[in-house]
C-alpha positions as CSV (number, residue, x, y, z in Angstrom):
1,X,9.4,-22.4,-5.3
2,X,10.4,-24.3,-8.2
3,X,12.0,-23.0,-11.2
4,X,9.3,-24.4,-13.6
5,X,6.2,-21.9,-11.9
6,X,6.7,-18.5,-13.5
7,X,6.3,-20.4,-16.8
8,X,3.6,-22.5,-16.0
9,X,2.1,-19.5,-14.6
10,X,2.8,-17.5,-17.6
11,X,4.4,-14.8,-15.6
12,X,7.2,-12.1,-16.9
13,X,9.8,-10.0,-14.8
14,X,9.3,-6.4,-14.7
15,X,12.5,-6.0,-13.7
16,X,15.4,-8.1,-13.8
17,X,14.4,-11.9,-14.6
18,X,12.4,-15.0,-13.0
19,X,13.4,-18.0,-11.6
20,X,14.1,-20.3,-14.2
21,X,15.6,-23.8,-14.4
22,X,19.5,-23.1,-13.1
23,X,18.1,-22.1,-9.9
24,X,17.2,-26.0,-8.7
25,X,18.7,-28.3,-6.9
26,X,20.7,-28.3,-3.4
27,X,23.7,-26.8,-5.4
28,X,22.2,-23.9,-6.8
29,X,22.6,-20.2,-5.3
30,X,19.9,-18.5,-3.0
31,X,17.7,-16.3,-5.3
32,X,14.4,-13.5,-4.8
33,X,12.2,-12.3,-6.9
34,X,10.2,-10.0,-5.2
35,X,6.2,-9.3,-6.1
36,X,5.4,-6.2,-7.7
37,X,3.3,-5.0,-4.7
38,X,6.3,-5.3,-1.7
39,X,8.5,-3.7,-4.2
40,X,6.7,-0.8,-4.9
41,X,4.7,0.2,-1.6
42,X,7.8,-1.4,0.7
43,X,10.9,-0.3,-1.4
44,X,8.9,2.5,-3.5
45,X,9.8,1.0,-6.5
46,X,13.7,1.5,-5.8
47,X,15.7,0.0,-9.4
48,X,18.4,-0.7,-7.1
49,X,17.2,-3.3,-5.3
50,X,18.5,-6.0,-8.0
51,X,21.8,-8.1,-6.7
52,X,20.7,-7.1,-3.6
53,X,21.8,-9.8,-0.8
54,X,18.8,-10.6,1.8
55,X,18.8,-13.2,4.1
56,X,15.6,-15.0,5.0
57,X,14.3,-15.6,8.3
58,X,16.7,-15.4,11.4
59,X,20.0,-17.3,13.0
60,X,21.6,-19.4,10.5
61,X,19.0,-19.0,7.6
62,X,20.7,-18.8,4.1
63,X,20.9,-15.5,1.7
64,X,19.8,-14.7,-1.1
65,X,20.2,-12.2,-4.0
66,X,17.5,-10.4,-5.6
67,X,17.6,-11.3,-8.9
68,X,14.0,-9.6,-10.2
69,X,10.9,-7.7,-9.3
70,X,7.4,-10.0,-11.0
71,X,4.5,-8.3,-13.2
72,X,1.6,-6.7,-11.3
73,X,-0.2,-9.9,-10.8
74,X,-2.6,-11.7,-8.4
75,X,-0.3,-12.9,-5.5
76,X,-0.8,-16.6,-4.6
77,X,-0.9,-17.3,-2.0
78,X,-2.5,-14.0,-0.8
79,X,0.3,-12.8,1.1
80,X,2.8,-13.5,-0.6
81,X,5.9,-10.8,-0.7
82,X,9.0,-12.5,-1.7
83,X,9.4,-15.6,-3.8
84,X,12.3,-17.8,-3.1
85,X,13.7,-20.9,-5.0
86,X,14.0,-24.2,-2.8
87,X,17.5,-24.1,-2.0
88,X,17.2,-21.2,0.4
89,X,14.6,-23.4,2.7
90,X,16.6,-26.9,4.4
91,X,13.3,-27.6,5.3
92,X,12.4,-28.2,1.9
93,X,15.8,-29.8,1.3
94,X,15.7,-32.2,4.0
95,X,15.1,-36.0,4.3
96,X,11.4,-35.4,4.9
97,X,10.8,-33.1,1.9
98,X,13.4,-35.2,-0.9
99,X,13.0,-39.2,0.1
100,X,10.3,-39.3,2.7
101,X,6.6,-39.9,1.9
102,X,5.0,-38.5,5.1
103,X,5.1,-34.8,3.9
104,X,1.1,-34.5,2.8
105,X,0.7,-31.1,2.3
106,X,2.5,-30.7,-1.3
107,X,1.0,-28.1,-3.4
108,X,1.8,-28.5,-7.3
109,X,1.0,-26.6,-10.4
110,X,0.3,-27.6,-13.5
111,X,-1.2,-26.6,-17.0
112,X,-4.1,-29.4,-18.5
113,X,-2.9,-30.8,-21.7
114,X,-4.7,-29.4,-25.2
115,X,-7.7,-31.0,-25.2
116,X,-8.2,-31.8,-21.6
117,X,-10.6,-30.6,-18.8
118,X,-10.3,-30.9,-15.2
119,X,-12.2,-34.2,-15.0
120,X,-9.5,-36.0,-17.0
121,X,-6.9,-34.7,-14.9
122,X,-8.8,-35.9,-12.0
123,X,-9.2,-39.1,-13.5
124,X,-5.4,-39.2,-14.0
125,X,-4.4,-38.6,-10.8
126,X,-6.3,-40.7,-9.2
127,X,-4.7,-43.6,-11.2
128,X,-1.6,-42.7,-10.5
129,X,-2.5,-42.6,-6.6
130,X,-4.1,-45.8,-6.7
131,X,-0.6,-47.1,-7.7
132,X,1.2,-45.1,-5.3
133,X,-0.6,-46.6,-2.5
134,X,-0.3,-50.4,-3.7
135,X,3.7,-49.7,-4.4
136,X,4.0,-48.2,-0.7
137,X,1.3,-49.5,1.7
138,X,2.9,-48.5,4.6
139,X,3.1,-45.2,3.8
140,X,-0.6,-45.2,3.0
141,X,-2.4,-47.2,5.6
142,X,-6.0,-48.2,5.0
143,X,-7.2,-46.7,7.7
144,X,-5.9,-43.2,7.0
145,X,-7.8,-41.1,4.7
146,X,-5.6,-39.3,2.4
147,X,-6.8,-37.9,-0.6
148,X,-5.3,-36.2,-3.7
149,X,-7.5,-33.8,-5.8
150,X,-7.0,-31.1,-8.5
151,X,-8.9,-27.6,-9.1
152,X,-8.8,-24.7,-10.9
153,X,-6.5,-22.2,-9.4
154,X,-9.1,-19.1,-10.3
155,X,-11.8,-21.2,-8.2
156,X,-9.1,-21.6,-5.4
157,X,-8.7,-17.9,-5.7
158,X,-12.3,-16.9,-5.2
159,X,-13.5,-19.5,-3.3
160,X,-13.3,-17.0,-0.4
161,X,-15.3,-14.7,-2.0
162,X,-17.6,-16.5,-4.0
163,X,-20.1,-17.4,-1.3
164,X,-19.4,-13.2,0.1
165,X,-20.6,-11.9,-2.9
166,X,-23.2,-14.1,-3.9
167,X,-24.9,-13.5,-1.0
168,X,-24.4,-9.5,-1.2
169,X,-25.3,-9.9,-4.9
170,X,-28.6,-11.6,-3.5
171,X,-29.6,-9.1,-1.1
172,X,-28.6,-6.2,-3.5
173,X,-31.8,-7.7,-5.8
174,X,-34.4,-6.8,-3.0
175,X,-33.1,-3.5,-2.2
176,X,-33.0,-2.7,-5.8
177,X,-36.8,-3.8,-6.5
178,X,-37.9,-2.0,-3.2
179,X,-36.0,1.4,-4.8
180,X,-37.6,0.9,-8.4
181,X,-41.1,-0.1,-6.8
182,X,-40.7,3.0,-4.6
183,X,-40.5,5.5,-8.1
184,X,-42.4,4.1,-9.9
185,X,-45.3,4.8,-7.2
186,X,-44.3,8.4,-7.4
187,X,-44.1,8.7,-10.8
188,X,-47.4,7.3,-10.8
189,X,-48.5,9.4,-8.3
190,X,-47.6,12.7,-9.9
191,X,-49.1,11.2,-13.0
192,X,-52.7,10.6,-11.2
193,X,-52.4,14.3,-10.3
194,X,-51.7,15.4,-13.3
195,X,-55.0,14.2,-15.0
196,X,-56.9,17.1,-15.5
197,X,-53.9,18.7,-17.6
198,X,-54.2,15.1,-19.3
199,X,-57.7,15.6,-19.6
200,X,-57.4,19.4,-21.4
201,X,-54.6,17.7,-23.3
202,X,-57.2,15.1,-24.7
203,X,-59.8,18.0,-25.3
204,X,-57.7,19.6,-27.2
205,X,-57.0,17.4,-29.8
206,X,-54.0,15.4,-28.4
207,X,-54.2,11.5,-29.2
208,X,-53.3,8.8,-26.3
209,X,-49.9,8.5,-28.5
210,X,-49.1,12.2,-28.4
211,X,-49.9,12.0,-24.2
212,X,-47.4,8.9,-23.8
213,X,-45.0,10.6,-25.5
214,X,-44.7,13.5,-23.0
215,X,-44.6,10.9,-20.2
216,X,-42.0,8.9,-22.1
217,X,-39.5,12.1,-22.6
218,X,-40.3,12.7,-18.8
219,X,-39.3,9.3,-17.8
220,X,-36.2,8.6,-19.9
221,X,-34.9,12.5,-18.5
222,X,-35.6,11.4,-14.6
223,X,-34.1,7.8,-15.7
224,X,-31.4,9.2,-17.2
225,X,-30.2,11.7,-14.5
226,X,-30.7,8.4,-11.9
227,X,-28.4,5.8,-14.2
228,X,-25.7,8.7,-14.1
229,X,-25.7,8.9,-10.6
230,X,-25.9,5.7,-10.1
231,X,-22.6,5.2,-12.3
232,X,-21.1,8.2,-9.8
233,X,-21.6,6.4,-6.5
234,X,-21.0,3.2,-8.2
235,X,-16.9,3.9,-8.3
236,X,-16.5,4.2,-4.7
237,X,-18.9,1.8,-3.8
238,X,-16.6,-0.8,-5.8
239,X,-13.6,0.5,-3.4
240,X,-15.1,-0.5,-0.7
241,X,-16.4,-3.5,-2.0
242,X,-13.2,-4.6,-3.5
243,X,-11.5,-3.6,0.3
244,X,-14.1,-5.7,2.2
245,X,-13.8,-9.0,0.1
246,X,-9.8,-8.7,0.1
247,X,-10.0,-10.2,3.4
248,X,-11.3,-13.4,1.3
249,X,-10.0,-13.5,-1.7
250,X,-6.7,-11.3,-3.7
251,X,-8.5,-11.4,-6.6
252,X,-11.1,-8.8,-5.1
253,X,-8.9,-6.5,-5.3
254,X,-8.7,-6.1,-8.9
255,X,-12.8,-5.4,-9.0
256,X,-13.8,-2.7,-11.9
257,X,-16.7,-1.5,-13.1
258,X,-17.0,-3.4,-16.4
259,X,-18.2,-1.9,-19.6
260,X,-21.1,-4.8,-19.8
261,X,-22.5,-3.5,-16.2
262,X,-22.7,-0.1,-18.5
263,X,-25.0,-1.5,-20.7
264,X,-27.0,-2.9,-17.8
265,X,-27.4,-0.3,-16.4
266,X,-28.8,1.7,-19.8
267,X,-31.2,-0.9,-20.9
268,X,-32.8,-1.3,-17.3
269,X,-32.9,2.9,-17.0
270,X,-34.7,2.8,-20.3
271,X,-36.8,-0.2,-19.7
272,X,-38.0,1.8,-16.6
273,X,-38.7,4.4,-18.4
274,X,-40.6,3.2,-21.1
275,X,-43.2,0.9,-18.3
276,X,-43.4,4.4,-16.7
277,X,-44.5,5.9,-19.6
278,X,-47.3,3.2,-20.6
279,X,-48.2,2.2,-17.7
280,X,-50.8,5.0,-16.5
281,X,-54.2,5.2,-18.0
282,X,-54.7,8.2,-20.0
283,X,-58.1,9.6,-21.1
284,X,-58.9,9.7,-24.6
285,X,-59.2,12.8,-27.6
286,X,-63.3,11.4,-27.9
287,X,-64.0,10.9,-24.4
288,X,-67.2,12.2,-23.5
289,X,-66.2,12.9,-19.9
290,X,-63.2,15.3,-18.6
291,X,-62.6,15.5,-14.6
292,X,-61.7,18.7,-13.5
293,X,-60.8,17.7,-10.1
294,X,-58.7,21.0,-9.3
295,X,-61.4,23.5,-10.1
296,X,-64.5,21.7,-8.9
297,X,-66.2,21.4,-11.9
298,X,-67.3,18.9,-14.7
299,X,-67.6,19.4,-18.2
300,X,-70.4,16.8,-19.8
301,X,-71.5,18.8,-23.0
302,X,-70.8,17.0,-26.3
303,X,-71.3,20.2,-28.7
304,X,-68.5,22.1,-30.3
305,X,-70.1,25.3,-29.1
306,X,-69.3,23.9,-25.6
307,X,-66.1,22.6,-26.2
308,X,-65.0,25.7,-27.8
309,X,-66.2,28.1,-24.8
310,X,-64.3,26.1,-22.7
311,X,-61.5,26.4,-24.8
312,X,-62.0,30.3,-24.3
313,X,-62.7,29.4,-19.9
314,X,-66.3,29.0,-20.1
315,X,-68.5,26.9,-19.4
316,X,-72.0,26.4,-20.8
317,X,-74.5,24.7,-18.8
318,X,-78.0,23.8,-20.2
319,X,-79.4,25.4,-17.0
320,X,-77.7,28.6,-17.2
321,X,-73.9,30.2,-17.8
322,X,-71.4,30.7,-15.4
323,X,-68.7,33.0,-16.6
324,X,-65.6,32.0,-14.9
325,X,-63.2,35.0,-14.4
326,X,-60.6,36.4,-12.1
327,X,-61.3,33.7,-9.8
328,X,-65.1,35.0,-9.7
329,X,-68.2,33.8,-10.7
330,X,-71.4,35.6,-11.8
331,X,-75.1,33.8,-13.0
332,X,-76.0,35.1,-16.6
């Protein structure tokens, strides 16, 4: 790694320092830094571990001194644990890697310039390749198709991911309108049964507004309780979601439940609640008709005499009266 990346990265030691400038070039000494995730789950966070000598790889490899521990940060590549400058790799030092042009795997990183986006930079390089080839054809043969691009390193992050979680967020959407469709039938359902209190509601002087908002304080309550426990399975749920999409991308890891998914959450609870609430047809204060489904009867006077006996639990027929008590009834 060159000494240029951590500040082109915009990265700071946590302990210790970074590899800066001094530690270039085939004269320079070996030197570590180690990611903050090695040091603190491998070494458990040991302090000591600076001026530390390690030696990488086996036989004749080259050492090394730690010389700093990075910031908690996304490691790229994923598994990255130790980050060496170039001198402690001869590959990297040799012919092939210095002078030689068939090395085509080269990986560099670079900030865009104020003002730039990635299609300029694009542009750019391709000009530059262009020239490349025409200065050294036969290290770029016609035939071959080398290419040279540039991209954002967040999309190279997720790119793993991406396509993962789209697709879970996709199928999420049809579970979630199955589950909402499935309430709202029972919460229309109870409030079907619930029609003759409705309807004795009505009778007694209670407007349409008055009924819907009984079913609105019901709704926003059962709403309510279901956000909140949706917000309580919704932290582990993210652990495990997080865990499954680390084998794609590093950046899954760092998956939270953002304070915007909050919000979501709240409006869609109370939208819910309030088409619950004025959804169901409610009978009306002057309706001339009240179904008493659960007793059996029907009430189709429109006098106040009637209405008030059976405000009292009578009911007045033109025929005859039936006095309704203790479960018993008697002819007049």
């Amino acid at each position: 790694m060159g000494g240029s990346y951590f500040q082109v990265m915009g990265l700071r030691p946590m302990l210790g320092r970074l590899l800066d400038a001094s530690d270039d070039g085939p004269k320079a000494a070996g030197a570590v830094v180690l990611t903050y995730r090695f040091w603190s789950t491998a070494l458990n966070s040991d302090p000591s571990v600076l001026g530390k000598n390690v030696r990488l790889g086996a036989g004749d490899s080259r050492a090394a001194t730690v010389v700093g521990v990075l910031e908690p940060c996304v490691p790229y590549p994923q598994e990255t644990e130790i980050i060496a400058n170039i001198v402690t790799s001869e590959h990297h030092l040799s012919a092939t890697m210095v002078t030689g042009r068939i090395h085509r795997m080269t990986e560099l990183f670079a900030r865009l310039a104020p003002g730039a986006d990635l299609q300029t930079a694009r542009v750019g390089l391709d000009s530059v390749y262009k020239g490349m080839k025409q200065e050294h054809p036969e290290a770029y043969p016609s035939q071959t198709d080398f290419q040279i691009s540039a991209e954002r390193l967040r999309d190279q992050l997720t790119s793993g991911a991406r396509t993962i979680l789209l697709v879970l967020m996709a199928a999420s959407m049809p579970v979630f309108v199955i589950a909402c469709s499935n309430v709202a039938n029972l919460i229309l359902a109870r409030t079907v049964r619930r029609e003759n209190e409705f309807a004795i509601r009505a009778a007694l002087g209670a407007s349409a507004l008055d009924l819907r908002r009984v079913l609105l304080a019901e709704s926003l309550l059962l709403c309510v309780i279901g956000a909140v426990a949706g917000l309580l399975i919704a932290e582990p749920m993210v652990v495990v979601l997080a865990r499954y999409a680390s084998r794609f991308s590093v950046r899954a890891l760092d998956f939270t439940l953002d304070s915007s998914m909050l919000w979501v959450g709240a409006g869609l609870a109370i939208l819910a609640a309030a088409l619950l609430a004025f959804v169901p047809r409610l009978p009306s204060s002057g309706a001339q008709g009240l179904g008493l489904a659960g007793s059996g009867l029907r009430i189709t006077g429109t006098t106040n005499r009637k209405l008030k006996a059976f405000a009292h639990g009578i009911i007045i027929n033109d025929v005859r009266h039936i006095a309704v008590a203790a479960g018993v009834a008697r002819p007049a």
